[in-house]
N, CA, C and O atoms as a Tinker XYZ file with bonds, in Angstrom:
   460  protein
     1  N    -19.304000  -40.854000   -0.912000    73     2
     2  CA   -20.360000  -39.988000   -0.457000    64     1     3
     3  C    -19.972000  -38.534000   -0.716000    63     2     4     5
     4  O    -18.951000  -38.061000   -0.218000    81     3
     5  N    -21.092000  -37.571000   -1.783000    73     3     6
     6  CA   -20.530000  -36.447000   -1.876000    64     5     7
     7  C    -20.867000  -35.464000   -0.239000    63     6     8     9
     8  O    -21.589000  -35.799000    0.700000    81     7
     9  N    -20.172000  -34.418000   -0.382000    73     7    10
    10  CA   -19.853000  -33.644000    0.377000    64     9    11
    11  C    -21.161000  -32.425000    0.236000    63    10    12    13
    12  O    -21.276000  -31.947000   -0.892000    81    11
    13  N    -22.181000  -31.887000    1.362000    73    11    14
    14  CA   -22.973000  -30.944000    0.586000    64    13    15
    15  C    -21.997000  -29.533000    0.054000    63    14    16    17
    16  O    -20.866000  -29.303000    0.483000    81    15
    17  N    -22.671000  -28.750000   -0.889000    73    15    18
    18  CA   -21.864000  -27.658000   -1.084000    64    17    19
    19  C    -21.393000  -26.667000   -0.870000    63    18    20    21
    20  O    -20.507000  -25.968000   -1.362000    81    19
    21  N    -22.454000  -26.605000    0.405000    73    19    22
    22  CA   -21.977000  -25.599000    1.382000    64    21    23
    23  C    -20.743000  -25.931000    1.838000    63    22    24    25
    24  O    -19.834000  -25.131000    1.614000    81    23
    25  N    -20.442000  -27.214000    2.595000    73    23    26
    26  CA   -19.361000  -28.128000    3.232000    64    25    27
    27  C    -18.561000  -28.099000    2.587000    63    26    28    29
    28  O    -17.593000  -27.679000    3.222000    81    27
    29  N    -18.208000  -28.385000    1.203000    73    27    30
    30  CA   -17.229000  -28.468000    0.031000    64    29    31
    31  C    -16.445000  -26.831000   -0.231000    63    30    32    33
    32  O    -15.291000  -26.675000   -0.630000    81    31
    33  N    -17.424000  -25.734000    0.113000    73    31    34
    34  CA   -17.029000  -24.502000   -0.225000    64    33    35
    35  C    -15.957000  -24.162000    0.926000    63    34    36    37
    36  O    -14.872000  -23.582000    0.882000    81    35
    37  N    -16.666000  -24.735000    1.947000    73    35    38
    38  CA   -16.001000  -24.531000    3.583000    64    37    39
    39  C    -14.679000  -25.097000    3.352000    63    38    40    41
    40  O    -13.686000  -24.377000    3.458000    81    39
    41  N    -14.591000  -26.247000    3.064000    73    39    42
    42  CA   -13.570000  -26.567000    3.347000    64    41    43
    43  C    -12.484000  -26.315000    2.166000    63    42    44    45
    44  O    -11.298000  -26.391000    2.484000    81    43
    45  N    -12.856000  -25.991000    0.690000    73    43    46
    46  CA   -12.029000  -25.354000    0.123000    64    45    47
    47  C    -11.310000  -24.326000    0.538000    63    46    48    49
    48  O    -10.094000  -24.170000    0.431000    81    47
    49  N    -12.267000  -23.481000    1.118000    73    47    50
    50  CA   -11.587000  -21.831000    1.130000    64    49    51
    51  C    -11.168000  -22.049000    2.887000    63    50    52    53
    52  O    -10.822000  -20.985000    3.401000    81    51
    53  N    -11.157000  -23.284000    3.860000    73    51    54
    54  CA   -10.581000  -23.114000    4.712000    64    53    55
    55  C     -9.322000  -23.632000    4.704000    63    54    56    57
    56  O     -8.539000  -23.489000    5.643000    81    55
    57  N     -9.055000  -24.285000    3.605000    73    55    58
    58  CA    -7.404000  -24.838000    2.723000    64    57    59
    59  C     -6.496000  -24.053000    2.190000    63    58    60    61
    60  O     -5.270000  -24.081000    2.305000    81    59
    61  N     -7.367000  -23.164000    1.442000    73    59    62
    62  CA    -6.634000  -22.350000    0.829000    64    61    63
    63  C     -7.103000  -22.989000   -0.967000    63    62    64    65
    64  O     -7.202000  -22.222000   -1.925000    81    63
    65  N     -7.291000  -24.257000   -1.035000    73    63    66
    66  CA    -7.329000  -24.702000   -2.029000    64    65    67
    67  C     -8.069000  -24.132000   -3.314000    63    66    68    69
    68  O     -7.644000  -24.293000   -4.458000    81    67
    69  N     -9.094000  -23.524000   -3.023000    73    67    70
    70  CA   -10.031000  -22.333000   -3.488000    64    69    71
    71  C     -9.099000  -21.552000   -4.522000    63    70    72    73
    72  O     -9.461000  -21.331000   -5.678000    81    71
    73  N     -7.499000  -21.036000   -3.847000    73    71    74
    74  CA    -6.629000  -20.386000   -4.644000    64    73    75
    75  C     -5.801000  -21.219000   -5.819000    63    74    76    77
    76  O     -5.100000  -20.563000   -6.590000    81    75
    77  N     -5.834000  -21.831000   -5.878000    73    75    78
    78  CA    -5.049000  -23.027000   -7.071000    64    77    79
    79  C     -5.249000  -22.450000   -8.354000    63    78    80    81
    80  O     -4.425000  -22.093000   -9.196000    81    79
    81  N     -6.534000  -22.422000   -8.353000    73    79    82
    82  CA    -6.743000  -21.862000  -10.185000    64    81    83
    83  C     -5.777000  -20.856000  -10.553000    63    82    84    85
    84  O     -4.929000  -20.889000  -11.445000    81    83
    85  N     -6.210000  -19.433000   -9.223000    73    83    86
    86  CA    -4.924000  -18.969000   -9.396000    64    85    87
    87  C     -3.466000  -18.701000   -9.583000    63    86    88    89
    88  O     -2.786000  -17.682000   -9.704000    81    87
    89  N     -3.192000  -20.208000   -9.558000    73    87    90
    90  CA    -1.719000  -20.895000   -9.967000    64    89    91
    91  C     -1.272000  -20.761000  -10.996000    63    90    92    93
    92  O     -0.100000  -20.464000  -11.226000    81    91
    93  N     -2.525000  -21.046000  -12.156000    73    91    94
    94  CA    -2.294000  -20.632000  -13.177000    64    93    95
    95  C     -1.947000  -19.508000  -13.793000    63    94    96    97
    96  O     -0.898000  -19.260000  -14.387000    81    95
    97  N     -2.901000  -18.827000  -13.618000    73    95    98
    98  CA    -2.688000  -17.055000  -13.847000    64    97    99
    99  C     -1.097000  -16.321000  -13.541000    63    98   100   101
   100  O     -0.491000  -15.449000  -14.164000    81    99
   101  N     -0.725000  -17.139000  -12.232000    73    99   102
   102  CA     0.334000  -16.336000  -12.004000    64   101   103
   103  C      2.019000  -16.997000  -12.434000    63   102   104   105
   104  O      3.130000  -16.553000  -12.145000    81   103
   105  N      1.595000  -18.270000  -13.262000    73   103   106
   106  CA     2.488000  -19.159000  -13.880000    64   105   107
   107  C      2.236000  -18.374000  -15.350000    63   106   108   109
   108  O      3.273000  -18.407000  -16.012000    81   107
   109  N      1.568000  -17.953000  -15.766000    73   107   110
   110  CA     0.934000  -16.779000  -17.051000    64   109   111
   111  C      1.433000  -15.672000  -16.831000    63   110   112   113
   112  O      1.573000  -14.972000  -17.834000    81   111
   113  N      1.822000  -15.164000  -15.686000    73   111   114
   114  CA     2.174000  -14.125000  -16.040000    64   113   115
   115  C      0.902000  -13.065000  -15.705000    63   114   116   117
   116  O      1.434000  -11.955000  -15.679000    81   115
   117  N     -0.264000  -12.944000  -15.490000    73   115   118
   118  CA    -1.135000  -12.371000  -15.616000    64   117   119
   119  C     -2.139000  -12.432000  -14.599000    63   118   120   121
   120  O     -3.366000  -12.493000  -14.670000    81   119
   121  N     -1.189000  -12.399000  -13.456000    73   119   122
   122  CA    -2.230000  -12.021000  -12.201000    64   121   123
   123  C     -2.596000  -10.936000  -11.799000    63   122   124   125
   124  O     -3.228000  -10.867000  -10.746000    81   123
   125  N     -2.315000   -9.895000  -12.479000    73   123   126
   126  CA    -2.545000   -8.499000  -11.642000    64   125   127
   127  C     -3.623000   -8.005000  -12.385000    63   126   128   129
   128  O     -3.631000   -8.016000  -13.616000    81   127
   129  N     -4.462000   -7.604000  -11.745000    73   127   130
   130  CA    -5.630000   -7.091000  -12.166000    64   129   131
   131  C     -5.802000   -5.580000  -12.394000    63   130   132   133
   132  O     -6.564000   -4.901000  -13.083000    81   131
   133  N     -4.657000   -5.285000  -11.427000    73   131   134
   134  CA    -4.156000   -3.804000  -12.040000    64   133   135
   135  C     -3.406000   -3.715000  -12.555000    63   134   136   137
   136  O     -3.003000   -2.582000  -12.295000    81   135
   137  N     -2.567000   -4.281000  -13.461000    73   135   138
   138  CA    -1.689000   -4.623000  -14.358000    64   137   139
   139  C     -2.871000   -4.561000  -15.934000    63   138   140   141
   140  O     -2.681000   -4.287000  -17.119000    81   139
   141  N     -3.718000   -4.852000  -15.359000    73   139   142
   142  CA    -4.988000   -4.462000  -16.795000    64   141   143
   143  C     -5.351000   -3.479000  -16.734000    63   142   144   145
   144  O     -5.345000   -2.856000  -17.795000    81   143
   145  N     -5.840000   -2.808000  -15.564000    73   143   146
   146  CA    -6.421000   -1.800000  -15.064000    64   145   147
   147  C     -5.718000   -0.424000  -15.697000    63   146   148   149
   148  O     -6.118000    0.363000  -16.554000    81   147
   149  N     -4.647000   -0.470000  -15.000000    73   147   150
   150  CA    -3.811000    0.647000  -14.982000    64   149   151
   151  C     -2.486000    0.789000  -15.698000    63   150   152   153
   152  O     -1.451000    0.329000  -15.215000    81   151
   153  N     -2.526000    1.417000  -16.834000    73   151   154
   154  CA    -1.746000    1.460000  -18.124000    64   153   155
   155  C      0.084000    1.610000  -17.133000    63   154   156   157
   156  O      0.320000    2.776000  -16.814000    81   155
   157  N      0.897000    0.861000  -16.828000    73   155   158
   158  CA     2.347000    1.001000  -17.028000    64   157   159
   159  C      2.354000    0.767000  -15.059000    63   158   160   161
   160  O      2.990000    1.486000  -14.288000    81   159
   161  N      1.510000   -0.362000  -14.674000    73   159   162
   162  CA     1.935000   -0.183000  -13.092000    64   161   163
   163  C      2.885000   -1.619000  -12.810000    63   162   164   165
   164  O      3.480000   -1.829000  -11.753000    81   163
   165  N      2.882000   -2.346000  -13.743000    73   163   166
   166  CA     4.268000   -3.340000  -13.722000    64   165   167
   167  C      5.427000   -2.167000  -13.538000    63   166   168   169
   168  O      6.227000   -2.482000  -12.657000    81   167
   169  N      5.670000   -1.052000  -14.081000    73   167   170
   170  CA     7.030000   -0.386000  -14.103000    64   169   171
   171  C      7.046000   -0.315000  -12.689000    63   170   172   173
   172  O      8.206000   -0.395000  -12.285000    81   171
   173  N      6.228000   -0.199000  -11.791000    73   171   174
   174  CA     6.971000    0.316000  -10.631000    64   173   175
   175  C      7.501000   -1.226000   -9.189000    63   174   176   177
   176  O      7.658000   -1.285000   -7.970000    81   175
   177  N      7.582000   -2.173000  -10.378000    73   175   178
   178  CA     7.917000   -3.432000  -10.059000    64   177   179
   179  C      9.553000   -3.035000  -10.263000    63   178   180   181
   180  O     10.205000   -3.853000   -9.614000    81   179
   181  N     10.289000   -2.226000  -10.825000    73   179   182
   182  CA    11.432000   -1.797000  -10.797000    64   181   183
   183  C     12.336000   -1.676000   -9.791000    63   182   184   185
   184  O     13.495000   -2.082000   -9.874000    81   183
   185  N     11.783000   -1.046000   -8.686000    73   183   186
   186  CA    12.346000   -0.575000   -7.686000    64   185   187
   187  C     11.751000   -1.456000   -6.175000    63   186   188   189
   188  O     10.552000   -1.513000   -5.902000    81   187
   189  N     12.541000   -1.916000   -5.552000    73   187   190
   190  CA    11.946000   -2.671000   -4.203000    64   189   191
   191  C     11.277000   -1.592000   -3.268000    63   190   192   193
   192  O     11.839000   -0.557000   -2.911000    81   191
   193  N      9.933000   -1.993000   -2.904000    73   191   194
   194  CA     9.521000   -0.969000   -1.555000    64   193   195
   195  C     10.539000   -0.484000   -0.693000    63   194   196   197
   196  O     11.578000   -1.114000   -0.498000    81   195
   197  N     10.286000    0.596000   -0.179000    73   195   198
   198  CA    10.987000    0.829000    0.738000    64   197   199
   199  C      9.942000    0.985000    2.516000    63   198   200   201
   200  O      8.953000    0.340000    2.865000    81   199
   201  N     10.619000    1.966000    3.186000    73   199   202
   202  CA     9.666000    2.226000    4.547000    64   201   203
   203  C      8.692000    3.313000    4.110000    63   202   204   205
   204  O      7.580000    3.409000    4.629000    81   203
   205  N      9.264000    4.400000    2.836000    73   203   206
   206  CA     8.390000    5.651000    3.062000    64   205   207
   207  C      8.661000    5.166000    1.251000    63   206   208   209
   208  O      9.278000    4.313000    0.613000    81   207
   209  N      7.370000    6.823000    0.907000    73   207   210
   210  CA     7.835000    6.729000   -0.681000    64   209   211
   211  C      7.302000    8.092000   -1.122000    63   210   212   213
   212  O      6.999000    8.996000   -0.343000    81   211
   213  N      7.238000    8.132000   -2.153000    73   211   214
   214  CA     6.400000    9.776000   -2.874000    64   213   215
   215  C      5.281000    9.709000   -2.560000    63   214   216   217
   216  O      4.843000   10.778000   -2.137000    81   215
   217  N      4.077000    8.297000   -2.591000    73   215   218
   218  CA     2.828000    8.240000   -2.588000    64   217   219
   219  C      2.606000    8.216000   -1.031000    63   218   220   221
   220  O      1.579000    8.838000   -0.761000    81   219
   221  N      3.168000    7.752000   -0.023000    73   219   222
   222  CA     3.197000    8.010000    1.462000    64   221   223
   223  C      3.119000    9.083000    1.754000    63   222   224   225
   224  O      2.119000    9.380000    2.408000    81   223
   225  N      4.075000   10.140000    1.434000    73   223   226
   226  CA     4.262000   11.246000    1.755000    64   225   227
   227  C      3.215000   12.047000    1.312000    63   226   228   229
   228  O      3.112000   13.139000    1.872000    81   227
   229  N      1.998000   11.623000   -0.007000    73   227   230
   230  CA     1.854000   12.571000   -0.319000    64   229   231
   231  C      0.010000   12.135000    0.441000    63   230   232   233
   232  O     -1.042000   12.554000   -0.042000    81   231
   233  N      0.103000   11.439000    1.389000    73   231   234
   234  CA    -0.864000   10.863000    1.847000    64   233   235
   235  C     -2.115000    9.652000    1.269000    63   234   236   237
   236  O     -3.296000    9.523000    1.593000    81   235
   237  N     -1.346000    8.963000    0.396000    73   235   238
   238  CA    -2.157000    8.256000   -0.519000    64   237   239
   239  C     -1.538000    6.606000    0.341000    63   238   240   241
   240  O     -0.688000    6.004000   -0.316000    81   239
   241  N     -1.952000    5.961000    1.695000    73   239   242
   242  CA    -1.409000    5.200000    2.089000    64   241   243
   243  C     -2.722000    4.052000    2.617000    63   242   244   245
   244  O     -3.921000    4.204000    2.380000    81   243
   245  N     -2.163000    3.041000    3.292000    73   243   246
   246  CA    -3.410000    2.185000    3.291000    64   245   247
   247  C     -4.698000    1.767000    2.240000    63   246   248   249
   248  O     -4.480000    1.164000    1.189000    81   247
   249  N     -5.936000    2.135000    2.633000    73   247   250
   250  CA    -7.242000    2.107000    2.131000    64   249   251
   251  C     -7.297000    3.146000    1.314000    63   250   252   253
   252  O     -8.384000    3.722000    1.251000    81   251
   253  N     -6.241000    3.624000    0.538000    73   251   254
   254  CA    -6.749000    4.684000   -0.459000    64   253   255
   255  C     -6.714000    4.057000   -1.826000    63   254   256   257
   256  O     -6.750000    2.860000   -2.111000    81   255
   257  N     -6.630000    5.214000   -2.694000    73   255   258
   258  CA    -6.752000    4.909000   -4.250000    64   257   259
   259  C     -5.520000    4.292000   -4.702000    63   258   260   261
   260  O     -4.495000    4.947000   -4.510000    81   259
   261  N     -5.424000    3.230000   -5.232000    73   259   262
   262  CA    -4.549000    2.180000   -6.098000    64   261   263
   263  C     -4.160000    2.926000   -7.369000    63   262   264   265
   264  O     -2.995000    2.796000   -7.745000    81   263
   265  N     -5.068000    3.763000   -8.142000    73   263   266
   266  CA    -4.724000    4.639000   -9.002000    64   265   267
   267  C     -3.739000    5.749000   -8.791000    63   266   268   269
   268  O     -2.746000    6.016000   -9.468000    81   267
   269  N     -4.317000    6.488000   -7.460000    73   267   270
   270  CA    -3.082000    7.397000   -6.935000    64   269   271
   271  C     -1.870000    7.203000   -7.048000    63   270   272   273
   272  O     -0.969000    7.720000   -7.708000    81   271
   273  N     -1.974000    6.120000   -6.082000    73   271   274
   274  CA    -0.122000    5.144000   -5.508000    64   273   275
   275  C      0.490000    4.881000   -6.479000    63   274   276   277
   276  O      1.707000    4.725000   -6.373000    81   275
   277  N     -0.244000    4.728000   -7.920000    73   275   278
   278  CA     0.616000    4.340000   -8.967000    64   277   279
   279  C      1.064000    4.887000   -9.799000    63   278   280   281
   280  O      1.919000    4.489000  -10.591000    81   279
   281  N      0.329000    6.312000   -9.713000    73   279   282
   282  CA     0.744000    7.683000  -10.299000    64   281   283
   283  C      2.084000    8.170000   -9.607000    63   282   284   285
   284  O      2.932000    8.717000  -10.313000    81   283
   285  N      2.300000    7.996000   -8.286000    73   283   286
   286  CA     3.093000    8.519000   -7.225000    64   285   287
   287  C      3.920000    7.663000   -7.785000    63   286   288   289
   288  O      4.613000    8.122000   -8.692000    81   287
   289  N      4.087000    6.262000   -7.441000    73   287   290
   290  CA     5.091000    5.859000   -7.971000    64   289   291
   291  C      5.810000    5.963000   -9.267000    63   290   292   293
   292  O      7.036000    6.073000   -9.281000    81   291
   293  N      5.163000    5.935000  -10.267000    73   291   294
   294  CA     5.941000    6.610000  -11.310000    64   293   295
   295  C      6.540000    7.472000  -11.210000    63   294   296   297
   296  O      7.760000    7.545000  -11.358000    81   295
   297  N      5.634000    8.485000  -10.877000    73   295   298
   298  CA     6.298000   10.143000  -10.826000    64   297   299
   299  C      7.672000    9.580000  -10.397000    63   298   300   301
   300  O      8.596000    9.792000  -11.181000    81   299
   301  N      7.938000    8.894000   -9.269000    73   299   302
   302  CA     9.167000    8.465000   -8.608000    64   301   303
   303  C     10.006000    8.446000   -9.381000    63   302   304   305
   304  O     10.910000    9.229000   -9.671000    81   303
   305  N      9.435000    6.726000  -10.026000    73   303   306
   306  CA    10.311000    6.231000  -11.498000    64   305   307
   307  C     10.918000    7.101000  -12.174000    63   306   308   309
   308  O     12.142000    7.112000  -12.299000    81   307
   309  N     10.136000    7.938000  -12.693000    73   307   310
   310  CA    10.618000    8.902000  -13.801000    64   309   311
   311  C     11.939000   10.509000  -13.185000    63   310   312   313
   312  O     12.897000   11.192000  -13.547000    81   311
   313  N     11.324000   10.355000  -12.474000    73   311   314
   314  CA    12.342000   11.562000  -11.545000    64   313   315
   315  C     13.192000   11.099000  -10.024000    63   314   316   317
   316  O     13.605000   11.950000   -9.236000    81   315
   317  N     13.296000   10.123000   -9.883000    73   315   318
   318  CA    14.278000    9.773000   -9.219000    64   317   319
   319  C     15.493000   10.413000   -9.368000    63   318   320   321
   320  O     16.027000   10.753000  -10.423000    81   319
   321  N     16.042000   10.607000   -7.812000    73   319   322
   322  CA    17.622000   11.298000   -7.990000    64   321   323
   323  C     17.516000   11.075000   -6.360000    63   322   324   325
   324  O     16.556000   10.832000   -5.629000    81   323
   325  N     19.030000   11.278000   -6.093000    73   323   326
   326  CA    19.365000   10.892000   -4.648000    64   325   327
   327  C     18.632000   12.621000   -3.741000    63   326   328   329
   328  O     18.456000   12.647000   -2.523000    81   327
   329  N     18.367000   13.681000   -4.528000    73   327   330
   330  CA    17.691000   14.982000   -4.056000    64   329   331
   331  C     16.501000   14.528000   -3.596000    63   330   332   333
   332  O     16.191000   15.048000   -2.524000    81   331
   333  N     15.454000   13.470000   -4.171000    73   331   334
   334  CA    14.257000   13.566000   -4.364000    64   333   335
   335  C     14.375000   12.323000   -3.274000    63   334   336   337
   336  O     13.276000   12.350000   -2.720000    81   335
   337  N     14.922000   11.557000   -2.854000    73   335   338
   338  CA    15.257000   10.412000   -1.922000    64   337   339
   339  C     15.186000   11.146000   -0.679000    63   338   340   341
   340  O     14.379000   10.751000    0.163000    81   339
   341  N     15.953000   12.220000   -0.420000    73   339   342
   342  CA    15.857000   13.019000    0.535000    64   341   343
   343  C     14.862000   13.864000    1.170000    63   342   344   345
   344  O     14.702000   14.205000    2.342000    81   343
   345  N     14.221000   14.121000    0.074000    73   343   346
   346  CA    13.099000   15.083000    0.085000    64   345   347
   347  C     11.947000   14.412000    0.601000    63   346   348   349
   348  O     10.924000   14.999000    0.952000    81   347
   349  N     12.126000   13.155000    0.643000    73   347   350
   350  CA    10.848000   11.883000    1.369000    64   349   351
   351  C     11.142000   11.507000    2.328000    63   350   352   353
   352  O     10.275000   10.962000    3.012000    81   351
   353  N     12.726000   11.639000    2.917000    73   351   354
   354  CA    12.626000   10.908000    3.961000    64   353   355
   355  C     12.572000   12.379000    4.653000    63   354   356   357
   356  O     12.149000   12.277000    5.805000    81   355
   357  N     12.859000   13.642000    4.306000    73   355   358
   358  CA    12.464000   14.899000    5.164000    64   357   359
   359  C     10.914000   15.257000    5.317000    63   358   360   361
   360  O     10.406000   15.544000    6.401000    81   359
   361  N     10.271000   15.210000    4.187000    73   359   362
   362  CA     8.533000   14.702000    4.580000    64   361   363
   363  C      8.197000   14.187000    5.470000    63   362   364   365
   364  O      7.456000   14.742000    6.281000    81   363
   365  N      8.718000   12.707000    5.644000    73   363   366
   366  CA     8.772000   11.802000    6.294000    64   365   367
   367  C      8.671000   11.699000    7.795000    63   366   368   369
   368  O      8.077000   10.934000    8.555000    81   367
   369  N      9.622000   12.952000    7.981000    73   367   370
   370  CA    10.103000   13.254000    9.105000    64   369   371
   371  C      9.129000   14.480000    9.594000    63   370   372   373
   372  O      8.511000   14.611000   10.651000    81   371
   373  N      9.177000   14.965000    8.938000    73   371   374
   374  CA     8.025000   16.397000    9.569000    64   373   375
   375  C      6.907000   15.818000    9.616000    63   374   376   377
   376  O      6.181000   16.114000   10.565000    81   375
   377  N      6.395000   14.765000    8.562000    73   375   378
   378  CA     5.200000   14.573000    9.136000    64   377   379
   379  C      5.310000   13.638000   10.625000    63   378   380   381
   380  O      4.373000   14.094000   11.281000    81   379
   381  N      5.776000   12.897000   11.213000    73   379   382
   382  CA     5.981000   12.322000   11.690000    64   381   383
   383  C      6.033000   13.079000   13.225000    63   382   384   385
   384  O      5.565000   12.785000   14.325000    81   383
   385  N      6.923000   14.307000   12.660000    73   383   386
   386  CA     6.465000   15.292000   14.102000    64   385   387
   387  C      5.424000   15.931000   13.927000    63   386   388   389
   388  O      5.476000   16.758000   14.837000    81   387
   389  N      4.537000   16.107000   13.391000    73   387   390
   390  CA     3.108000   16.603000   13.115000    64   389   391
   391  C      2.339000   15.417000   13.892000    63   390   392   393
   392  O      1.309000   15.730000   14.488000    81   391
   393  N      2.669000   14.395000   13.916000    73   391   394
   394  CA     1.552000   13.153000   14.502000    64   393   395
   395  C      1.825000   13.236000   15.669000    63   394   396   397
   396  O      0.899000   13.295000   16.478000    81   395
   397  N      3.358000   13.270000   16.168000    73   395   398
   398  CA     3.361000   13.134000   17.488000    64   397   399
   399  C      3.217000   14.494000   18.092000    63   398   400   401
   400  O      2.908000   14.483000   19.283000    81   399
   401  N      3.396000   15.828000   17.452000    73   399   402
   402  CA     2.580000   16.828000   18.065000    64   401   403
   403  C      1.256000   16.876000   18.665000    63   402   404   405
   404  O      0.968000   17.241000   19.805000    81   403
   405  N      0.357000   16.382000   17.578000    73   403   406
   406  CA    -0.671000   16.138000   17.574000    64   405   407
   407  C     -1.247000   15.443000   18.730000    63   406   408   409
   408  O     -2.135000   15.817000   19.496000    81   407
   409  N     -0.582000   14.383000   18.704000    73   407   410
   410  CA    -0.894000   12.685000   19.750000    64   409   411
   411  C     -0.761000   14.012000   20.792000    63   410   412   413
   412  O     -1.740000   14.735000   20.971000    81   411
   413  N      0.484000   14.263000   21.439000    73   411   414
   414  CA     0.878000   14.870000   22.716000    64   413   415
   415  C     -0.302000   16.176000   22.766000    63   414   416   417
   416  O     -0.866000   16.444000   23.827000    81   415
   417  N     -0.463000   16.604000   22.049000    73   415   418
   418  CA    -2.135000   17.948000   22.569000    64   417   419
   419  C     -2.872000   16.772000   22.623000    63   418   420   421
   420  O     -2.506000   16.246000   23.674000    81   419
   421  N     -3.444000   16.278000   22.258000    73   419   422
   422  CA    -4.374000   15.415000   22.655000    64   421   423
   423  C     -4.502000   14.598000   23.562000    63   422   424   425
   424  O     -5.516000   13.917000   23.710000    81   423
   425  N     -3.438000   14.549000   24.333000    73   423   426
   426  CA    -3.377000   13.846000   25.822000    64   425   427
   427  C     -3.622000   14.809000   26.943000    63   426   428   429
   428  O     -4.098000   14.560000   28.051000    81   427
   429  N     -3.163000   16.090000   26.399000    73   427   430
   430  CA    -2.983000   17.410000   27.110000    64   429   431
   431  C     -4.483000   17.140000   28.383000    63   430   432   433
   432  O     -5.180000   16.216000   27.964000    81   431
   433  N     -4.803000   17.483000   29.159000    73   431   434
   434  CA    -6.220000   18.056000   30.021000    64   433   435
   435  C     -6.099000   19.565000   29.416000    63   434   436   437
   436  O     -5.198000   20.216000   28.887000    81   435
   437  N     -7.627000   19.820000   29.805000    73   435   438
   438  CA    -8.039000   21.279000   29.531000    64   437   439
   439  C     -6.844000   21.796000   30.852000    63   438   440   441
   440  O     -5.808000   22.445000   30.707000    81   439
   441  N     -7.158000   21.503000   31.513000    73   439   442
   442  CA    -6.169000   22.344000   33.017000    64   441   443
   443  C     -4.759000   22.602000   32.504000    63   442   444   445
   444  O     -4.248000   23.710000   32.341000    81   443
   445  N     -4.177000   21.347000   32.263000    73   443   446
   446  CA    -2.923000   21.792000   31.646000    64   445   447
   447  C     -2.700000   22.610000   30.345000    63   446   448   449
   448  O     -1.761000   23.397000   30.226000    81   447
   449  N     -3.657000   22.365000   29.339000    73   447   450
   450  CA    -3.315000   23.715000   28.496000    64   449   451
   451  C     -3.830000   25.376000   28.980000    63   450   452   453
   452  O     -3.518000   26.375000   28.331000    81   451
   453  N     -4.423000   25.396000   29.877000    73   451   454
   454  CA    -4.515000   26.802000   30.357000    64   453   455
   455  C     -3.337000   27.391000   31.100000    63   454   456   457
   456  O     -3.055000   28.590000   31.126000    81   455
   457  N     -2.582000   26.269000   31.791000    73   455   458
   458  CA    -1.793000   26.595000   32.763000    64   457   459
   459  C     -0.396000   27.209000   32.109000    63   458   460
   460  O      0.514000   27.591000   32.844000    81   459
């Protein structure tokens, strides 16, 4: 007895099974779609993530542009030095007290910032 296709879709993509084809592709070699997209973003397969990076720092994080992050990362690639390692995790750091500056006025009451 077939399955209707609504039912069949359901229960593919509640398997996971839906992804298989993709088995292939990535046994090819050729799963990245920005790997087509974007001329040289395998290079930044070079280096393992870290916590922070050039493209973090330079606010290109989450829901942003994929094009950006991959510009940033190069730039990395190409100019890496233990100076420029530093120089991100000191970003890193100022911004970091910029947020929690921030957070802390914003808890502030009007009363207490007059006072």
């Amino acid at each position: 007895m077939a399955l209707p296709t609504d039912s069949w879709d359901r229960f593919l993509r509640s398997t996971g099974l839906d992804e298989l084809p993709q088995l292939w592709n990535v046994l090819r070699g050729q799963m990245s779609r920005f790997g087509r997209q974007l001329p040289r973003y395998g290079e930044r397969l070079r280096f393992h993530p870290g916590i922070t990076g050039w493209a973090q720092v330079h606010g290109w994080r989450g829901d942003t542009s994929i094009r950006s992050r991959v510009e940033c990362d190069l730039h990395y690639l190409r100019h890496w030095s233990l100076a420029l390692d530093f120089r991100i995790l000191w970003m890193t750091g100022a911004d970091l007290l910029r947020r929690l500056r921030r957070a802390a006025a914003s808890r502030e009451t009007p009363d207490a910032r007059s006072a």
